[in-house]
C-alpha positions as CSV (number, residue, x, y, z in Angstrom):
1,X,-40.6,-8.0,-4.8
2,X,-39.0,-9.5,-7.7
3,X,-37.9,-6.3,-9.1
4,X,-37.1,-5.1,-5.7
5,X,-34.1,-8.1,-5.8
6,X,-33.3,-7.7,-9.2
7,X,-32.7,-4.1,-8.3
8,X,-30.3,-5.4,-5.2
9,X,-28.9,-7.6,-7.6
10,X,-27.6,-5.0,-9.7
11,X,-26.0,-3.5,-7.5
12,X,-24.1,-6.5,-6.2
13,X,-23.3,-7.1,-9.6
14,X,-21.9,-3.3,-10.6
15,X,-19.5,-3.5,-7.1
16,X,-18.0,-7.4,-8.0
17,X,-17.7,-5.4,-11.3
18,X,-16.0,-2.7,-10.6
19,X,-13.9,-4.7,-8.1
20,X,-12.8,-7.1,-11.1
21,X,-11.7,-4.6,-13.1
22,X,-10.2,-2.2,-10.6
23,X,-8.3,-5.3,-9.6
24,X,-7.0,-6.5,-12.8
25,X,-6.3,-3.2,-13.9
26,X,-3.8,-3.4,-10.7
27,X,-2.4,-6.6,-12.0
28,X,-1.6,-5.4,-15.4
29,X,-0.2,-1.8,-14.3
30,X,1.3,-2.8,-10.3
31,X,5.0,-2.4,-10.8
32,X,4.3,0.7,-13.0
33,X,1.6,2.2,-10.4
34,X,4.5,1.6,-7.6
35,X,6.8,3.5,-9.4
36,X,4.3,6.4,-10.7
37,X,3.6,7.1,-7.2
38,X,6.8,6.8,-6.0
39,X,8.3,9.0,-8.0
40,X,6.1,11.8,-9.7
41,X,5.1,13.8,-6.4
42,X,8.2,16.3,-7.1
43,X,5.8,18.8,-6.4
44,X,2.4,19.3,-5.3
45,X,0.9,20.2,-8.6
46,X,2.3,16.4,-9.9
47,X,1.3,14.7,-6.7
48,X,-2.3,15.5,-8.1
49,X,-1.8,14.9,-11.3
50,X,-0.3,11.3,-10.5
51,X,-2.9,10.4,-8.2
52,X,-5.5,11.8,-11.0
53,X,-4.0,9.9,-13.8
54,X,-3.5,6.4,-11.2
55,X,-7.5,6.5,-10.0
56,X,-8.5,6.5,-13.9
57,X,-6.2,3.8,-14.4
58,X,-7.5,1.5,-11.6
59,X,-11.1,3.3,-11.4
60,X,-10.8,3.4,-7.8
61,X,-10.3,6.0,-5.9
62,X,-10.8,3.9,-2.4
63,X,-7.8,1.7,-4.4
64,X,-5.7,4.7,-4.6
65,X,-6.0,6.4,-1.4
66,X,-5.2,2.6,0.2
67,X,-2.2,2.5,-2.1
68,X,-0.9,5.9,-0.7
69,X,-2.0,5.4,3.0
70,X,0.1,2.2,2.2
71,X,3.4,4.4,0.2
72,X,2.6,6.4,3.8
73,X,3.2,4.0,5.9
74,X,6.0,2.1,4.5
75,X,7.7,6.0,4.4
76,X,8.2,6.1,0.4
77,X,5.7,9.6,0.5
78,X,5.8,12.2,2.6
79,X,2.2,13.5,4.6
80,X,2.6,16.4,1.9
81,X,2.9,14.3,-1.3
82,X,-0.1,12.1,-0.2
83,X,-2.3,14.7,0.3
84,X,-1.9,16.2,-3.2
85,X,-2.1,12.3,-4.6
86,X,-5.5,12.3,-2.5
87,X,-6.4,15.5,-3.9
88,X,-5.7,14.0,-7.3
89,X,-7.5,10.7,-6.8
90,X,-11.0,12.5,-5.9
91,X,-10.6,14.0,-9.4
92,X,-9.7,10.9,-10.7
93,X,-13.4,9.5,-9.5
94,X,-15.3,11.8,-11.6
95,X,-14.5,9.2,-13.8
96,X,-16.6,6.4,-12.5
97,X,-19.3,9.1,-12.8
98,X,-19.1,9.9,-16.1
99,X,-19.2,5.8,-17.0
100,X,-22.3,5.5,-14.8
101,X,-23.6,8.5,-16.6
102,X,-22.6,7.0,-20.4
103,X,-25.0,3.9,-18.9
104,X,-28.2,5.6,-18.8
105,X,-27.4,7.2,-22.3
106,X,-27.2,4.1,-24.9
107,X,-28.2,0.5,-25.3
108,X,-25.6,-0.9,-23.3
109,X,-26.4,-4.6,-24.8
110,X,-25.0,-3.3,-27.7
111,X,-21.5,-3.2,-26.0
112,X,-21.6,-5.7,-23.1
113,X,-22.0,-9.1,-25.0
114,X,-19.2,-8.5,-27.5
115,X,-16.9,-7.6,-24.6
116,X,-17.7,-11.1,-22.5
117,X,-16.8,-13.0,-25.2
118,X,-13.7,-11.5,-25.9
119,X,-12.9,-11.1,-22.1
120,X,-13.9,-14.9,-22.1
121,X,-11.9,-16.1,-25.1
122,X,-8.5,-14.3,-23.0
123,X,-8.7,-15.4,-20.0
124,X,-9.2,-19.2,-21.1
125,X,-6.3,-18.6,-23.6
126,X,-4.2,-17.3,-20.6
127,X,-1.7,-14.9,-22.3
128,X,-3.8,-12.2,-21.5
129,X,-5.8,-13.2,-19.4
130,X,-5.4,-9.7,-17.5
131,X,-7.0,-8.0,-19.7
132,X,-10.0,-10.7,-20.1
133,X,-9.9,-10.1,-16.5
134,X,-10.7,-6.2,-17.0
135,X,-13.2,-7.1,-19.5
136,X,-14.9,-8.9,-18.1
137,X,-15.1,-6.9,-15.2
138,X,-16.2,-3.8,-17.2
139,X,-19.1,-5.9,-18.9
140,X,-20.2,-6.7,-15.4
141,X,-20.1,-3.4,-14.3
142,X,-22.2,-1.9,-17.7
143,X,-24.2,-5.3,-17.5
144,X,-25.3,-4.4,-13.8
145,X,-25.5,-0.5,-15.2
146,X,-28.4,-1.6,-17.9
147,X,-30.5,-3.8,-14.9
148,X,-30.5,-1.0,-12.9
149,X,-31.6,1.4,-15.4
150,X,-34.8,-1.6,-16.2
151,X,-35.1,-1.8,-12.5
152,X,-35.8,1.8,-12.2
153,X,-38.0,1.8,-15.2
154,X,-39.4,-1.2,-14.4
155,X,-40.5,-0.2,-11.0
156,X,-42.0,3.4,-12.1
157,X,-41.9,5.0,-9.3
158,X,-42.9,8.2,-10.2
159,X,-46.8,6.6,-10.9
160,X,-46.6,5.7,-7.5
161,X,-48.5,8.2,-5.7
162,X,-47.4,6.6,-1.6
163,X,-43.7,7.1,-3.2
164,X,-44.4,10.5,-4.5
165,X,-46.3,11.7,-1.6
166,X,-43.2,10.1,0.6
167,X,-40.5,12.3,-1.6
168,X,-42.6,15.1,-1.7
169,X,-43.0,15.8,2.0
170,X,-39.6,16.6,1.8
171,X,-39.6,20.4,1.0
172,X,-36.4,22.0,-1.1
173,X,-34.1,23.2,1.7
174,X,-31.5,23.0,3.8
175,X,-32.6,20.2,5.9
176,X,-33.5,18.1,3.4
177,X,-30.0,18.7,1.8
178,X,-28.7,17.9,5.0
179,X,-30.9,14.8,5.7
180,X,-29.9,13.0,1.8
181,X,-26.5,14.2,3.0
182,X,-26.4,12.2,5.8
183,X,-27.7,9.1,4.1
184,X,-25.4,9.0,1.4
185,X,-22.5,9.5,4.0
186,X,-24.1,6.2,6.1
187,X,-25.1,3.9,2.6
188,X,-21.7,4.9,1.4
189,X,-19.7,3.8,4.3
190,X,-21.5,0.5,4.5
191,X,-21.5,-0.6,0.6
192,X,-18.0,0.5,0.7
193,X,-18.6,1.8,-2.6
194,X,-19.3,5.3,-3.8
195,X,-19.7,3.8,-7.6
196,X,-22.5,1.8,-6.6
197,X,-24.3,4.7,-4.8
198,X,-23.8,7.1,-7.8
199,X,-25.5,4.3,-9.5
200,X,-28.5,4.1,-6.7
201,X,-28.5,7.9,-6.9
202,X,-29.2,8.4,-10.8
203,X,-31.7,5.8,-11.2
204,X,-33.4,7.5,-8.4
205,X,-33.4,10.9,-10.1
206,X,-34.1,9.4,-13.5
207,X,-37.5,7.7,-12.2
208,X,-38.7,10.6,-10.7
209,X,-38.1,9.4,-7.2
210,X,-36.0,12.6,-6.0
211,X,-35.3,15.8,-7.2
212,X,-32.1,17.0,-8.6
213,X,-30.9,18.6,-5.6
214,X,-31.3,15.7,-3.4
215,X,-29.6,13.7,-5.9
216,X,-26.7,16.2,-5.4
217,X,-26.9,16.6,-1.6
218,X,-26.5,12.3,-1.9
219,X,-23.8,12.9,-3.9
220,X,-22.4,14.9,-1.4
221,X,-22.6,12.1,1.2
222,X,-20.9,9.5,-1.3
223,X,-17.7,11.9,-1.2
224,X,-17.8,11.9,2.7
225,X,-18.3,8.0,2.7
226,X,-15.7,7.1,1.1
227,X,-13.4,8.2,2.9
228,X,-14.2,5.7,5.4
229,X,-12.3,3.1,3.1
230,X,-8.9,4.5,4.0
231,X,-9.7,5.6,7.5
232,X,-10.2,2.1,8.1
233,X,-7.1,1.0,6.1
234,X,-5.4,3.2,8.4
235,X,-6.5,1.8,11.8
236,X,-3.4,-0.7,11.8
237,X,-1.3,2.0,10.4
238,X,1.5,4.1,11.6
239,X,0.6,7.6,12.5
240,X,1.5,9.6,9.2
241,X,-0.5,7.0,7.5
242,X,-3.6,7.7,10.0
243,X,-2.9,11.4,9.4
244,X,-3.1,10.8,5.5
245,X,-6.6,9.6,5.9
246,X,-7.9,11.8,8.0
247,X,-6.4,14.7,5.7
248,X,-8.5,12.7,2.9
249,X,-11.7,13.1,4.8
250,X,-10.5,16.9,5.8
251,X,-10.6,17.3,2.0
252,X,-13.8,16.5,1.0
253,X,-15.9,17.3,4.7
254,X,-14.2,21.1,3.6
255,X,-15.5,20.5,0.1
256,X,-18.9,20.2,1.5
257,X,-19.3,22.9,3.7
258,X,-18.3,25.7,0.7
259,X,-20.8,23.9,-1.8
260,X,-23.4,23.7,0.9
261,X,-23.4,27.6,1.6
262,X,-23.6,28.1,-2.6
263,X,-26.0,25.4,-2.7
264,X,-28.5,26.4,-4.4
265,X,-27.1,28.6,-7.1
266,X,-24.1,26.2,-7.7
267,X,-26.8,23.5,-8.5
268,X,-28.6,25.8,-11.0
269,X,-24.9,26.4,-12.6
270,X,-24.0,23.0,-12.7
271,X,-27.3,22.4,-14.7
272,X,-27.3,25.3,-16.7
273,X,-23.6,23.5,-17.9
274,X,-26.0,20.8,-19.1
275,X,-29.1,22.4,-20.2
276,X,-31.1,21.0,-17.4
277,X,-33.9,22.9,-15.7
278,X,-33.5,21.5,-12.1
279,X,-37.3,22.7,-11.5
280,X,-39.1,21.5,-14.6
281,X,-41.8,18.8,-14.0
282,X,-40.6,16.4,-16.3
283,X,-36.6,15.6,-17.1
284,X,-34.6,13.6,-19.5
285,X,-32.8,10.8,-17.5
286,X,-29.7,11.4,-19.5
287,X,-29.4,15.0,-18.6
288,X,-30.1,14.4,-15.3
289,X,-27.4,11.3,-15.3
290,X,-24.8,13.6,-16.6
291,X,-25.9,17.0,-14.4
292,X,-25.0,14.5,-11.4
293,X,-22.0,13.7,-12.8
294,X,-21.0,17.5,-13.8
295,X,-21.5,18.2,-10.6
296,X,-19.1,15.6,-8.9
297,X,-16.3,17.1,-11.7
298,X,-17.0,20.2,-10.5
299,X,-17.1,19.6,-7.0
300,X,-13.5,17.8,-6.9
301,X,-12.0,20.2,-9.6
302,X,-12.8,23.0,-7.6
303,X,-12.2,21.8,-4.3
304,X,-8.7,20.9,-5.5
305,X,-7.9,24.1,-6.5
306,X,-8.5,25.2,-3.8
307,X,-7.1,23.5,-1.5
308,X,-3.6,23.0,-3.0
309,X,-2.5,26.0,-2.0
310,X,-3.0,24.9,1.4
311,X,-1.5,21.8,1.9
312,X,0.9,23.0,4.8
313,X,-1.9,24.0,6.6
314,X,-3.5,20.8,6.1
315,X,-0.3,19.3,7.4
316,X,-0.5,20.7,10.2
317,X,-4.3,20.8,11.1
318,X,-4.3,16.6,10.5
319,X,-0.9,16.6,13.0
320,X,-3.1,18.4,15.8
321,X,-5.8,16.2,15.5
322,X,-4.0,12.7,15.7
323,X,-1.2,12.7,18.2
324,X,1.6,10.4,18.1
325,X,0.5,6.9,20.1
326,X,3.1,5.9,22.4
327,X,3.5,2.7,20.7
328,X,4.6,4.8,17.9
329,X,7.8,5.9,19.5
330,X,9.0,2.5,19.0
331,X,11.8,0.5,20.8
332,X,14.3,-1.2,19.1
333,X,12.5,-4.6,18.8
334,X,9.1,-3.6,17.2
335,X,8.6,-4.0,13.5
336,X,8.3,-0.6,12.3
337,X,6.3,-0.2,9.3
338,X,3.9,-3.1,9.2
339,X,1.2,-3.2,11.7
340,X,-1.2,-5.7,11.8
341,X,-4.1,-6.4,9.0
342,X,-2.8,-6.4,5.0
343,X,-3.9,-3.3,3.3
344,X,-6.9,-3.8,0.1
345,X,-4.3,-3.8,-2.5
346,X,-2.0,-6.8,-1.9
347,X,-0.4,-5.8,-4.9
348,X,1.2,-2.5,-3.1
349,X,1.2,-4.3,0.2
350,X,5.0,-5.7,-0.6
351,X,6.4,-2.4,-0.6
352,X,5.5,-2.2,3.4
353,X,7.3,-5.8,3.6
354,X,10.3,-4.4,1.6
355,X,10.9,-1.6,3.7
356,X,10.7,-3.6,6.7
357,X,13.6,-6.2,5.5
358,X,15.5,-3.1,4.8
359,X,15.2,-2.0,8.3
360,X,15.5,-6.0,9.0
361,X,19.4,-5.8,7.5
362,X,20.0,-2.3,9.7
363,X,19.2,-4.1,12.8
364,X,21.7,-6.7,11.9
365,X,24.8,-4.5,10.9
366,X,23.7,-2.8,14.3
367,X,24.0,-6.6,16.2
368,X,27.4,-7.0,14.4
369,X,29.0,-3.8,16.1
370,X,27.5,-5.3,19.7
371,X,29.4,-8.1,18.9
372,X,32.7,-6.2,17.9
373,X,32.2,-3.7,21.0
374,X,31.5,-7.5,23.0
375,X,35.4,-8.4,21.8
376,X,36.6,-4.9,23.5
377,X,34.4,-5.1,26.5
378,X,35.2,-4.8,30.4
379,X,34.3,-7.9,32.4
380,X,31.3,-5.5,34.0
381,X,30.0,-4.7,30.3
382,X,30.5,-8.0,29.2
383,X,27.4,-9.4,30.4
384,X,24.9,-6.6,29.8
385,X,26.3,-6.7,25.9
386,X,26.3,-10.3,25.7
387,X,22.3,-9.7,27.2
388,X,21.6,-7.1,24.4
389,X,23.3,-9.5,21.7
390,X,20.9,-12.5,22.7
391,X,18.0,-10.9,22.8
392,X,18.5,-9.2,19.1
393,X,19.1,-12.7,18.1
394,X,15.4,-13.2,19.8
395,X,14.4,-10.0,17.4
396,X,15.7,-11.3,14.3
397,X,13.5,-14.7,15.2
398,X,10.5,-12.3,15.3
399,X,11.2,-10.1,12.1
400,X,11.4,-13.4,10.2
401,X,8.1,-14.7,11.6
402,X,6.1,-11.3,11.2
403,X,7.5,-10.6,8.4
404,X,7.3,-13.8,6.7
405,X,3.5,-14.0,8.1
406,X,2.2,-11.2,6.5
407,X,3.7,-12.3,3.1
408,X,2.3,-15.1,3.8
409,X,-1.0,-13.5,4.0
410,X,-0.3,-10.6,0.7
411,X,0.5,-14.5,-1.1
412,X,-3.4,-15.2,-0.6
413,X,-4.7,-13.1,-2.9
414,X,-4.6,-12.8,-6.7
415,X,-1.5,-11.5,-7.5
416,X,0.5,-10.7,-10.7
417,X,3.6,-13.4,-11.6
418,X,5.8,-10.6,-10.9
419,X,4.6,-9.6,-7.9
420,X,4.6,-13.3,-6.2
421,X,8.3,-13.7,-7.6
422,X,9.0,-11.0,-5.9
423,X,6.9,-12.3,-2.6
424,X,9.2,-15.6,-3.1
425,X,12.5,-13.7,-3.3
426,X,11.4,-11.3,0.0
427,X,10.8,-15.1,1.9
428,X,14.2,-16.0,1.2
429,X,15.8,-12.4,1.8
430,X,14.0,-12.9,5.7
431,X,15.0,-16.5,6.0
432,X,19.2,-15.4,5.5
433,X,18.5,-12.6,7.4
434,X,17.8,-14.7,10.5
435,X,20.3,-17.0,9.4
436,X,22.5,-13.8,9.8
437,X,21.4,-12.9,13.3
438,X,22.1,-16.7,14.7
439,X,25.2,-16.3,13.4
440,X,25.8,-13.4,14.9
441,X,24.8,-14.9,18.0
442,X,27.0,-17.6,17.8
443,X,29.8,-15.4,17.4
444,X,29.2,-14.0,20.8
445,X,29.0,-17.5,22.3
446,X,32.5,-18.2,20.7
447,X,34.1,-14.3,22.7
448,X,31.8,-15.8,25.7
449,X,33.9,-18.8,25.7
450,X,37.8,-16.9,25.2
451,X,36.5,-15.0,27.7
452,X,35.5,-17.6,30.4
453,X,38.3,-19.9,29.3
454,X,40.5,-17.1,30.0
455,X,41.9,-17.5,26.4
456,X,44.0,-13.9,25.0
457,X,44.8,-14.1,21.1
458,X,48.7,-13.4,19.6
459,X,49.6,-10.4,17.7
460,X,49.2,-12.2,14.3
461,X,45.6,-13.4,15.7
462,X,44.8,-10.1,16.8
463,X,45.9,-8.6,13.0
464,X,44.2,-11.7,10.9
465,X,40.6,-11.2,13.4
466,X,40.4,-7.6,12.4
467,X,41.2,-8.0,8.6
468,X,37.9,-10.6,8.8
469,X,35.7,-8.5,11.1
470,X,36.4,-5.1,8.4
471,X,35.5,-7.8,5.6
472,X,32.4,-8.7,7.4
473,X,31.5,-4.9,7.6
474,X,31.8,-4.1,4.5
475,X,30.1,-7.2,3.0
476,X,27.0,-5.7,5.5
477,X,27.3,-2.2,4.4
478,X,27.0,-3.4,1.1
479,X,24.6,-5.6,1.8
480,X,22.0,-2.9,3.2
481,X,22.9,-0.5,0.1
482,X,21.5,-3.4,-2.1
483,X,18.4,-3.9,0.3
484,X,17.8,0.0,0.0
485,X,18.1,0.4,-3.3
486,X,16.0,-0.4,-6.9
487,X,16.5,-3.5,-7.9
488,X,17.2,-3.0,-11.1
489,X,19.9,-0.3,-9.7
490,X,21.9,-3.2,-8.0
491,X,24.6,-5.4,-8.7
492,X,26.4,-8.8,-7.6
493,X,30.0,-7.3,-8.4
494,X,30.9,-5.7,-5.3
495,X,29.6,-8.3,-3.1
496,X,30.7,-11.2,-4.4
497,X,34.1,-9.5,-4.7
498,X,33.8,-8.5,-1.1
499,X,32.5,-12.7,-0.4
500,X,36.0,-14.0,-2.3
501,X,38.2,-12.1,0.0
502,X,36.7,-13.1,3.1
503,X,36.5,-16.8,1.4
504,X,40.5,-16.4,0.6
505,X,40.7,-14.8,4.3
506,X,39.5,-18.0,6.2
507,X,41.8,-20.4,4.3
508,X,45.3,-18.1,4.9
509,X,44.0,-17.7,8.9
510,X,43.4,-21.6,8.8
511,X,47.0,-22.1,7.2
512,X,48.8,-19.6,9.6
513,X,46.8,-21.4,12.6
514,X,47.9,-24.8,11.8
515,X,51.2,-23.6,11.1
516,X,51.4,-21.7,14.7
517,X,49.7,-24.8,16.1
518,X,53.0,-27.1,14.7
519,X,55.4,-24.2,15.9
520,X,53.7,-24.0,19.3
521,X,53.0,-20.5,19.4
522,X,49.8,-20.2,21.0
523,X,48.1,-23.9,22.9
524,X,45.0,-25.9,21.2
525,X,42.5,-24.2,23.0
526,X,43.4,-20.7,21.8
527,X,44.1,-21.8,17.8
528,X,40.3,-23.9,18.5
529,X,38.5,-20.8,19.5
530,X,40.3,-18.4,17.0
531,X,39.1,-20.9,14.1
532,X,36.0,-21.1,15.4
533,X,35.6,-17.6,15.4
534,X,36.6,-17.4,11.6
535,X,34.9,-19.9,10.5
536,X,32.1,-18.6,11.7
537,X,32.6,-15.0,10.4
538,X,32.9,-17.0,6.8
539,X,29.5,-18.5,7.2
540,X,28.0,-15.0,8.1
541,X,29.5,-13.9,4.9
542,X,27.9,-16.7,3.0
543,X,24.4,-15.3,4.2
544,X,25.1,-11.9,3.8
545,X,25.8,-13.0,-0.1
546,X,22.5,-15.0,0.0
547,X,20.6,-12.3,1.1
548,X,22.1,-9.9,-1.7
549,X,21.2,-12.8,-4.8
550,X,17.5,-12.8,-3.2
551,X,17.5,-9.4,-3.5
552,X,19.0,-9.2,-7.1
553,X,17.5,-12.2,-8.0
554,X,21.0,-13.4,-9.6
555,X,23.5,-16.2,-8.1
556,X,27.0,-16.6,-7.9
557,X,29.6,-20.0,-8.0
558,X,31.2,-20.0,-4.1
């Protein structure tokens, strides 16, 4: 019993391992991730490569296919790009293997205590405490590595004849293959880590427990289980990004069918590579450690190239298996790229929010030309406009609360500083948004009014109005470039340029009113409702500026 738990404990231990350090790996490499993915999928050959080179980094592949389901949903990849980055991340695994497989070859003591004290010593000085944070992760992960390896030893489970009987009754063939297949698909999907079941799988093989081949056919099952990660990442997704999962599970479900009809003589390859005999009696635990992991290179290598030269087809395979959910052909007032439930890597999970407070400012500049086609409209469209205006006021209420809510919850987790800056300038970027939309709103109160009081402006009212309701569209337009772009790509200039004239503007219309107002051009009521109307196109313009300095992260003297 008590090597039973310590068994169980080591394999609690090697997944919070391998979390720690996936996860602070993230914190350390975020930004620079974002932009990796973002940006080197020019073609399909560097789609794999990226997603190769980003799963090593993080040594996760469930991280990475979550990070593109999430570049997916948010529309920054195409279906195309993700599936080579998939591609690329399931060769990017084979790492985690070959770690595993290092574990069962040396005193791991040797390395372990030296690297918790020096993860220790970072993270309490707290300069860089990221990398104390990967570490110690890592130390935990080859920590839990050596227990297992003195569980497996420990328990001897090749002495026990009821085990070896049990093992044995299950002849070399295809059922069995299909049976340890099976099981490794279901343990996988549970433990939600394929890591920890490679590690399951090799002490297994190294105590004699199960042969080489069923070590393999588990193997197999890991690759199918993990997909499960994404697939469920997906679930709150849009439809590309559910398509991008299933096209992960496509991958490696298509990977399993070719190696299963080579079964046999691709096994004997694989551990001819390493100088194993996969029917000898007796077997070095190393070999068979790394003749496990040889064959999960080989596997994903293979199945890659393969299968890049297919990735239309893939397209279009995924696209006739999930159909587009009515929900998907969205309205006007849904949010459109977050969904529900944060993804598993907070750190990527802004990127959705961004994306929506883009699509946040194009619903506004869309609520501002209601309101200018409100100042044109017949007495029938009036009301119907006026309708539409208020209940985009309603939406911009909504954006700000989902929006903000979901930040909110991406906040909770353990985040890099330059992440949750960038969380804190997204909050404010929602919050002038809104402030935006009211505004907007009150502007079509104000034509409401003229209209009922029956109020019509003068020629110089007419010709001052317009010069402030181009200014307003152009601080918008501008606005929205800034919200779509790099941040680092933006500037104040334009903006605040654009912000000074309306400011300069409001005070010559508020001179020429009172002026006209002393001359009796035009009666109180009609200089009260033009002002009003100006004065509240100058506060819109102080938002839209706010909104711009939240995104930039820069300020201006008004």
């Amino acid at each position: 019993m008590l090597i039973a738990l310590k068994l169980l404990g080591s394999i609690a231990l090697l997944i919070y391992g391998m979390k720690v350090m996936s996860e602070a790996l993230q914190k350390m490499a975020g930004p620079q991730l974002r932009n990796m993915l973002g940006t080197m999928t020019a073609n399909r050959f560097s789609g794999v490569a990226t997603g190769a080179l980003v799963t090593v980094a993080v040594q996760s592949s469930a991280a990475t296919t979550v990070m593109t389901v999430s570049f997916v949903n948010a529309a920054l990849l195409t279906l195309g790009q993700a599936i080579s980055i998939i591609m690329g991340a399931n060769i990017g695994t084979t790492m985690s293997a070959w770690i595993m497989s290092a574990g069962f070859s040396f005193n791991i003591a040797d390395v372990v205590w030296p690297a918790f004290l020096v993860g220790i010593v970072l993270i309490q000085l707290g300069k860089h405490r990221y990398v104390g944070d990967f570490l110690f992760g890592l130390s935990f992960l080859l920590f839990a590595l050596g227990m297992l390896k003195q569980a497996g030893t420990d328990l001897d489970l090749a002495s026990n004849q009821a085990v070896v009987d049990f093992f044995a009754s299950f002849k070399t063939n295809y059922g069995t293959i299909l049976l340890f297949l099976l099981i490794g698909t279901i343990l996988t999907a549970m433990v939600q880590s394929s890591a920890a079941l490679m590690a399951i799988t090799m002490v297994l093989c190294s105590t004699g427990a199960i042969t080489i081949f069923q070590g393999i056919a588990l193997v197999m099952g890991e690759n199918i289980g993990t997909t499960v990660t994404a697939n469920l990442a997906a679930l709150s997704a849009n439809t590309q990004a559910r398509r991008t999962a299933m096209a992960h599970l496509l991958f490696n479900v298509f990977g399993v069918i070719w190696v299963l009809i080579f079964f046999f003589p691709f096994v004997r390859m694989v551990c001819g590579v390493v100088g194993l005999d996969p029917e000898a009696p007796e077997q070095s635990a190393t070999q068979l450690s790394f003749a496990l992991a040889t064959f999960h290179t080989f596997f994903n290598v293979i199945n890659t190239a393969v299968l890049i030269w297919f990735i239309p087809q893939i397209e279009k395979i995924v696209c006739l298996i999930i159909k587009p959910k009515k929900a998907d052909e969205e309205d006007e007032f849904r949010l459109q790229y977050i969904r529900g439930g944060i993804m598993k890597t907070p750190e990527i999970s802004v990127l959705q929010a961004q994306k929506e407070i883009v699509l946040f400012g194009q619903k506004m500049q869309y609520m501002y030309e209601l309101v200018r086609e409100l100042y044109k409209s017949s007495d029938e469209d009036f009301p119907k406009l006026f309708d539409r205006i208020e209940k985009y006021e309603d939406l911009s209420d909504r954006m700000e609360n989902e929006i903000g809510k979901y930040l909110g919850d991406v906040g909770q987790a353990h985040l890099s500083d330059e992440t949750k800056a960038e969380i804190s300038a997204m909050l404010r970027q929602i919050g002038e948004l809104e402030s935006v939309g009211d505004s907007f709103f009150n502007l079509a109160r104000i034509l409401k009014r003229k209209r009922d009081n029956k109020i019509d402006f003068s020629e110089a009212q007419i010709k001052g109005g317009t010069e402030m309701v181009q200014l307003i569209e152009e601080a918008l337009t501008q606005m929205n470039v800034v919200l779509s772009s790099p941040r680092e790509n933006g500037g104040l200039g334009k903006s605040a340029y654009i912000e000074a004239l309306i400011n300069d503007c409001r005070n010559r219309l508020k001179q020429e009113n009172i002026e006209a107002l002393d001359q009796r051009l035009y009666g109180y009521n009609n200089g009260t409702v033009f002002m009003d109307l100006i004065g509240e196109c100058e506060k819109t313009g102080d938002y839209i500026i706010n909104v711009v300095e939240a995104r930039l992260g820069e300020s201006h003297d008004k």
